[in-house]
C-alpha positions in Angstrom: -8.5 17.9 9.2 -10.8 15.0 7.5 -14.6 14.7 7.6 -13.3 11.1 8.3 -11.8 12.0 11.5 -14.7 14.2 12.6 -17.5 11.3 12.3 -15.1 9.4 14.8 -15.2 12.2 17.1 -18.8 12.6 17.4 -19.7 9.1 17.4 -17.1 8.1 19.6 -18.1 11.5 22.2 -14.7 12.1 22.0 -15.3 16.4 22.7 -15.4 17.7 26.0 -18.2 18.4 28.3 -18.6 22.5 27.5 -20.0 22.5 24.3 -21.9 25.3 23.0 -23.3 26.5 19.5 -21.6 29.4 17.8 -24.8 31.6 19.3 -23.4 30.8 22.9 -26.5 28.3 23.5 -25.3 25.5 25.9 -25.6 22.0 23.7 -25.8 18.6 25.4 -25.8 15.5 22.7 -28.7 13.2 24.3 -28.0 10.8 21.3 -25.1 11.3 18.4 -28.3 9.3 15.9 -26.4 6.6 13.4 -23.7 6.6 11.0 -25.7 6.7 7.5 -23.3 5.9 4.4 -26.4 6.2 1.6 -27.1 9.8 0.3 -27.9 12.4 2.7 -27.2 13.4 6.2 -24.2 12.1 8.1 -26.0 10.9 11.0 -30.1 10.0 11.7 -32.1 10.7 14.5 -30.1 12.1 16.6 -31.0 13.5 19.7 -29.6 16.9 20.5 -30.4 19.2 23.7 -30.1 23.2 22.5 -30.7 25.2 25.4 -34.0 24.6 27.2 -35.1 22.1 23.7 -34.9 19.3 23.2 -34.5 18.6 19.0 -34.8 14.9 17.3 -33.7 15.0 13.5 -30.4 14.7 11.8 -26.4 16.0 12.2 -24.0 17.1 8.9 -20.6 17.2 9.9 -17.8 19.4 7.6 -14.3 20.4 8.3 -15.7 23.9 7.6 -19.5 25.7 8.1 -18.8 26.5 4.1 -19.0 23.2 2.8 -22.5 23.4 3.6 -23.5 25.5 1.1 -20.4 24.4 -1.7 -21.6 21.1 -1.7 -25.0 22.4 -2.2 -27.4 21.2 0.5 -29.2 24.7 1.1 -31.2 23.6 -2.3 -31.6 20.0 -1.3 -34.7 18.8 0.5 -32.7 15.6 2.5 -31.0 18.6 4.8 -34.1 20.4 5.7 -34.4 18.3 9.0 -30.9 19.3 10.3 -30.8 20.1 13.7 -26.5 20.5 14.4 -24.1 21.5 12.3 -21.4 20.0 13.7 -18.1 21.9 12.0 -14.2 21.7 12.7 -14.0 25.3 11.9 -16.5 28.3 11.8 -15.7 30.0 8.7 -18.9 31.0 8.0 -22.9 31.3 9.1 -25.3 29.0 7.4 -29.0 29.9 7.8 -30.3 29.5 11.0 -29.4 26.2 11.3 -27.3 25.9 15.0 -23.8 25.4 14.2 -21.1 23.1 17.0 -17.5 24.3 16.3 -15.5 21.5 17.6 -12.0 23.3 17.4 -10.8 23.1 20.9 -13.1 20.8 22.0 -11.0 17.3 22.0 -7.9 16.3 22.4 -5.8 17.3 19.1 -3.4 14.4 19.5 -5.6 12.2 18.4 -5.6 13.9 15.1 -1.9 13.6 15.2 -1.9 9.7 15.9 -4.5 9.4 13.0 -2.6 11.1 10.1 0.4 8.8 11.0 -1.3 5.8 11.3 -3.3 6.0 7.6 0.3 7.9 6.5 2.3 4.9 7.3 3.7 3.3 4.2 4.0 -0.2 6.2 1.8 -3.1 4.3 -1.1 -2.2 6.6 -0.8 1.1 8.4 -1.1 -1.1 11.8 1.9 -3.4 10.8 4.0 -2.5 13.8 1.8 -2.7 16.3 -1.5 -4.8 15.8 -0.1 -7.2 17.6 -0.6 -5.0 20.9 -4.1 -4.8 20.7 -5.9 -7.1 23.6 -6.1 -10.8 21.8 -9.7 -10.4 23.1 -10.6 -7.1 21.0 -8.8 -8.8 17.9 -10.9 -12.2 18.1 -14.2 -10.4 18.5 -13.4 -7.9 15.9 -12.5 -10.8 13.6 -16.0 -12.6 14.7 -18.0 -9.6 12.8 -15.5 -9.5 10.3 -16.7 -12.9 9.1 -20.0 -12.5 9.7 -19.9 -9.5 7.2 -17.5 -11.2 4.7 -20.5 -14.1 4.8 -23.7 -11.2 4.3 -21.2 -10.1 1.3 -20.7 -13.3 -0.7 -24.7 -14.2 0.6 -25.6 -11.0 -1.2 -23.6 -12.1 -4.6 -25.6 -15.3 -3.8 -28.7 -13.7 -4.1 -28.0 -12.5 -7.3 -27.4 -15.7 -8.6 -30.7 -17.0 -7.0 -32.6 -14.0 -8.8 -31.2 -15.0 -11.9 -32.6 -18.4 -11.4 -35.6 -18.2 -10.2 -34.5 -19.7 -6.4 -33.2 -22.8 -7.9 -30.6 -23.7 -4.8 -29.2 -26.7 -6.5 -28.2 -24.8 -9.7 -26.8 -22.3 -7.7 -24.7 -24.2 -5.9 -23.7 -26.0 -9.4 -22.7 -22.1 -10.6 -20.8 -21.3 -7.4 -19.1 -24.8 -7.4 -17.7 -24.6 -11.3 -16.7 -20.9 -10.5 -14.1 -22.3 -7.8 -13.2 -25.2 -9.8 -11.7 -23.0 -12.3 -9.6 -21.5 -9.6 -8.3 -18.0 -10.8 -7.2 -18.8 -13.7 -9.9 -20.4 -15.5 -12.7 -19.1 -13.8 -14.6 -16.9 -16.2 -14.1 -20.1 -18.5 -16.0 -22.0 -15.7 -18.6 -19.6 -15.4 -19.1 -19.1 -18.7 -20.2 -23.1 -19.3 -22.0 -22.9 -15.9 -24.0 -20.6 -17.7 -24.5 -22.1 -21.3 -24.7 -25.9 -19.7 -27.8 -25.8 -17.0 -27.5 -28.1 -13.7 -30.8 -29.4 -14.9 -29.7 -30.7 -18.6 -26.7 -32.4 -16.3 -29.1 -33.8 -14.0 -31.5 -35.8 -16.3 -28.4 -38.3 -17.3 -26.7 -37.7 -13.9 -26.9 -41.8 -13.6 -25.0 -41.8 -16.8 -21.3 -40.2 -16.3 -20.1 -41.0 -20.1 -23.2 -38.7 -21.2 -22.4 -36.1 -17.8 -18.8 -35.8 -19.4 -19.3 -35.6 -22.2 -22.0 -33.0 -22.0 -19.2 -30.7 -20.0 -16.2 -31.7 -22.2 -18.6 -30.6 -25.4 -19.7 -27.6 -24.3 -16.2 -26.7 -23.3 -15.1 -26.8 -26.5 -12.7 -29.8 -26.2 -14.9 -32.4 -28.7 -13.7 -30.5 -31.9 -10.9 -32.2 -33.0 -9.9 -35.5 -34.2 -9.4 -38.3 -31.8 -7.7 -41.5 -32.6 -8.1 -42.9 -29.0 -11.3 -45.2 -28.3 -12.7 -43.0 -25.0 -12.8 -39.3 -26.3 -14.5 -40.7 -29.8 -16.7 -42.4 -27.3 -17.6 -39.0 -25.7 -17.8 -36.8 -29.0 -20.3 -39.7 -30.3 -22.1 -39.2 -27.1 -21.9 -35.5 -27.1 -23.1 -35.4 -30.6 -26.8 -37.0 -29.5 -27.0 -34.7 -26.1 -26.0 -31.6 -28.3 -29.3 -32.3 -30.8 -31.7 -33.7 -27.9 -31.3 -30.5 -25.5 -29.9 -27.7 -28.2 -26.5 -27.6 -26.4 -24.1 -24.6 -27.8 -20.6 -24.5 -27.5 -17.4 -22.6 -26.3 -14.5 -21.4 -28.1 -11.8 -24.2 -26.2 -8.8 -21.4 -26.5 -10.9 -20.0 -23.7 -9.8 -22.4 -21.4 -5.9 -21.6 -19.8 -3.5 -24.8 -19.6 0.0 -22.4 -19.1 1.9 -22.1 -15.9 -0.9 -24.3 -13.8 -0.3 -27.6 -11.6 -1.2 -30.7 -13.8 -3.9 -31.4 -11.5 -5.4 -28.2 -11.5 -5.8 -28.4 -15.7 -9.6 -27.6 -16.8 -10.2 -31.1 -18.3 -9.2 -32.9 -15.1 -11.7 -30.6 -13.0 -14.4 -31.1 -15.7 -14.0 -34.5 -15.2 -14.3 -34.8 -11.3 -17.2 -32.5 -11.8 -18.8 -34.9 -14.1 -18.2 -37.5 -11.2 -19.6 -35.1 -8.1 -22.8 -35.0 -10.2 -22.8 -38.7 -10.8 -22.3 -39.4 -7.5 -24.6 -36.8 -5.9 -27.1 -35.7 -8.0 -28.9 -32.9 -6.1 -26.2 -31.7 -3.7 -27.4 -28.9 -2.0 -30.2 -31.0 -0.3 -27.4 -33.7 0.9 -25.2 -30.8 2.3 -28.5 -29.1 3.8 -28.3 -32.7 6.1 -24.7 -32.6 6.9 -24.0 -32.4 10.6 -20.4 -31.5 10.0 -17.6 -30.9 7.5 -16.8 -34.7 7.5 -20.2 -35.3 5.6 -19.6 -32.6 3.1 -16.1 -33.4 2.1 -17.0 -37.0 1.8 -19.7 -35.6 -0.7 -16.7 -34.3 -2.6 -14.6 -37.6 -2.4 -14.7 -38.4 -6.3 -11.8 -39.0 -8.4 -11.8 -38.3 -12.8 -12.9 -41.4 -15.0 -10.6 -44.2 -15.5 -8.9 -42.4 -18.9 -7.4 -39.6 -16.7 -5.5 -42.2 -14.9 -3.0 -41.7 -17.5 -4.1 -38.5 -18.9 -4.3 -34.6 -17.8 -5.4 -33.9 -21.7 -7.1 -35.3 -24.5 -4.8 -38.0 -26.1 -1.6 -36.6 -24.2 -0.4 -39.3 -21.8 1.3 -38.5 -18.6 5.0 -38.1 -18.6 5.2 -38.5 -22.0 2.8 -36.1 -24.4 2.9 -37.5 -27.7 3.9 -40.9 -26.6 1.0 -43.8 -27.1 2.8 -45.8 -25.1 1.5 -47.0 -21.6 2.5 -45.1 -18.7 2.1 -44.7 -14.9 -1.3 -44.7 -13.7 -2.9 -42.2 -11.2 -6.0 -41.6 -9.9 -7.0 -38.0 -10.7 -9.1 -37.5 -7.0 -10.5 -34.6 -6.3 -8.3 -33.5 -2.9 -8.6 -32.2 0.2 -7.1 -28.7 -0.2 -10.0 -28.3 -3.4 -12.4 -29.6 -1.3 -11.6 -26.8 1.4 -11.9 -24.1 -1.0 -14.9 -25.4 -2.7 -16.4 -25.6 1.0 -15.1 -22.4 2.3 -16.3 -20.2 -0.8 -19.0 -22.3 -2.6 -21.0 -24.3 0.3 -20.8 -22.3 3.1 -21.6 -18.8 1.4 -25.0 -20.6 -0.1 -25.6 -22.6 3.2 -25.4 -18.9 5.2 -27.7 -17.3 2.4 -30.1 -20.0 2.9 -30.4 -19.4 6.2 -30.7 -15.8 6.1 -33.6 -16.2 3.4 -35.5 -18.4 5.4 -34.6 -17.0 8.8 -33.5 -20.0 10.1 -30.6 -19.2 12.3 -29.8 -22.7 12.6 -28.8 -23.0 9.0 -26.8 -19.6 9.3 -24.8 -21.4 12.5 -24.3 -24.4 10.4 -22.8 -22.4 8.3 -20.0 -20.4 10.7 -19.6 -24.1 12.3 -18.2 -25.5 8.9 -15.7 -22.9 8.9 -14.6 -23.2 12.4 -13.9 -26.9 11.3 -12.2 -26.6 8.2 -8.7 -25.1 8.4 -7.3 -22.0 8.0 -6.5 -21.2 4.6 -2.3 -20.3 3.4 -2.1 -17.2 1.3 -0.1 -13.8 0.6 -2.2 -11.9 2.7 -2.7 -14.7 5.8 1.3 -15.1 5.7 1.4 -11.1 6.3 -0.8 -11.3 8.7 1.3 -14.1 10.8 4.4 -12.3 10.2 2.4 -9.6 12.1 1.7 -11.5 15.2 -1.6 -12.6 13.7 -2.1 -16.0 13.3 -5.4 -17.7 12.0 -6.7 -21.1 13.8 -9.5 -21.8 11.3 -11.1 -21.0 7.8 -13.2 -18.6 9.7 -10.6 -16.4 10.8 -8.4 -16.4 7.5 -12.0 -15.3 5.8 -12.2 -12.6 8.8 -9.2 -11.6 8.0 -9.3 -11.3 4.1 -12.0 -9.5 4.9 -10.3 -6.8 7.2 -8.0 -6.7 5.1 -9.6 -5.9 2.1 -12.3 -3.3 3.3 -10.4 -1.8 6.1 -6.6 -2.4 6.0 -6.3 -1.8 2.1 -8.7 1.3 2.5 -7.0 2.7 5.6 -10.2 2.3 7.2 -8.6 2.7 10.4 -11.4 4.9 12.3 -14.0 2.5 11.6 -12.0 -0.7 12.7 -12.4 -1.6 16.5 -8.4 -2.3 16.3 -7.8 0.9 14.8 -9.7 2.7 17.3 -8.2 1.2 20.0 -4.4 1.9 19.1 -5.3 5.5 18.3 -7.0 5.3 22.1 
């Protein structure tokens, strides 16, 4: 038996009708209280009916009346207002606190459909037959799973916002070069985020040759030799920003060019994000505005510099590395796969925190809308899911689903997942 398994059965009032404490006094639950996953007592005010008394307080559930005193609550002052102790097995008498045996008192098949659901060594222990469940469970389930995957990246939000001081537009700048980085170069993105402030960028944001080369500097990439006219251009430029606003530096083997798409390499990104701040100065204000996804991703329409045409690195031409010869040109734009990802984990994480900081469900709406509109994202986990009998129509229900996945299916969270709960039903 797991404790698991028992807070399922008592907040589900899963036991049968003739329930009595271990004294023989009758015992009617008026109110199981709430689930409380801090410290201390399984489940608060409760309501429990003990004979002819009525007794508000709190419920501690074990597999066995021991485990009361082995994990020490008769010394600690959170368990003093216990009014049931609700107990798979009697093994033992604890105080005078009234104890509910529950052995015999629900249907022990359930137990048995449990342990071989979370024993199943399928992908997800549902695998086989998720795709069962009511399509109307799934989609509302999925609903509060991306309203809680949302309240989880507001809350790393927050952090960010702490850090400083509520300044929205830098935090969307942080957020934004973390996701340009994609996995691979993120820290590296984060790191120059940090070292480089929004509001250094923003004094020459009508000047991209100083906005690149204030990104390309700190980065790392300036300290070398350059034979070619544009990146002497933007160490010369870099040189004056680095003594006006005291700009450090990063190491550039920080920065990851192996295994990667061309168009993914750091200095192309850099480069589009030296033109989204050109373009846009304060962002977060013009996104605020939008009225749909349309407006935000045409905030992202930028493409790199005219050097990138023919470059993905520093003085390496495309096709042809170490050739100075001319090449093919092609314009390095920023597309509409980045743009998803940048809106789906950047804009609408900060857009949903704002709007939760300012109680403004509006802004909060706003936020769900944008990823109702933008679509569903292709991954590992989303294929598994459509190979399941899942399948995602939107952004919102690929992050709904990353979301299950990660802090239900992965966990084996079964008991606390509508889905899971109704296939062991």
């Amino acid at each position: 038996m797991r404790e698991e398994f028992l807070y399922y059965i008592w907040e589900n009032r899963l036991t049968d009708k003739d329930l009595k404490t271990t004294e023989g006094e009758a015992v009617d639950v008026v109110a199981t209280g709430y689930r409380n996953t801090d410290s201390g007592p399984d489940f608060l005010e409760a309501k429990i009916q003990i004979g002819d008394k009525l007794w508000a307080g709190h419920v501690e559930i074990h597999v066995k009346a021991s485990d009361w005193n082995r994990h020490g609550h008769q010394t600690d002052k959170a368990y003093q207002n216990i009014v049931l102790h609700v107990v798979y097995e009697n093994d033992t008498k604890v105080n005078e606190i009234p104890t509910l045996e529950l052995k015999g008192h629900f249907d022990e098949s359930l137990f048995a459909q449990y342990q071989k659901l979370i024993a199943s060594k399928t992908w997800i222990p549902c695998e086989k037959s998720i795709g069962q469940v009511p399509i109307f469970t799934r989609l509302s389930w999925l609903d509060r799973m991306a309203v809680e995957r949302l309240e989880s990246k507001s809350e790393n939000v927050t952090k960010i916002l702490k850090s400083n001081q509520f300044d929205w537009e830098d935090a969307l700048y942080k957020l934004l070069m973390r996701y340009f980085g994609l996995k691979v170069n993120n820290e590296a993105f984060e790191y120059l985020a940090n070292i480089l402030p929004f509001k250094t960028l923003l004094k020459h944001a009508d000047n991209l040759l100083q906005v690149e080369a204030m990104l390309m500097g700190c980065a790392g990439f300036l300290e070398v030799d350059f034979t070619e006219e544009y990146p002497l251009l933007l160490k010369r430029e870099f040189a004056v920003m680095r003594a006006k606003f005291n700009l450090l530096t990063m190491s550039a083997e920080r920065w990851k060019f192996m295994r990667m798409r061309p168009s993914n390499f750091p200095t192309i990104r850099l480069a589009q994000m030296a033109q989204l701040i050109h373009k846009n100065g304060c962002l977060f204000s013009k996104i605020k505005a939008a009225k749909d996804t349309a407006e935000v991703k045409a905030l992202f329409d930028v493409a790199a510099s005219g050097y990138w045409e023919t470059h993905w690195r520093f003085e390496k031409r495309e096709g042809m590395p170490q050739c100075d010869s001319p090449t093919r040109s092609q314009l390095k734009h920023l597309g509409d796969a980045t743009a998803d990802l940048l809106l789906i984990n950047a804009v609408v994480p900060l857009l949903f925190c704002y709007g939760k900081l300012h109680k403004d469900e509006s802004v909060c709406e706003t936020a769900m809308q944008f990823l109702e509109e933008t679509e569903a994202e292709d991954n590992a986990i989303i294929r598994h899911f459509a190979a399941c009998g899942i399948t995602a129509e939107n952004a919102m229900q690929t992050q709904a689903l990353l979301h299950l996945y990660s802090y239900f299916c992965k966990r084996k969270r079964c008991l606390e997942c509508r889905i899971g709960n109704v296939l062991l039903k």
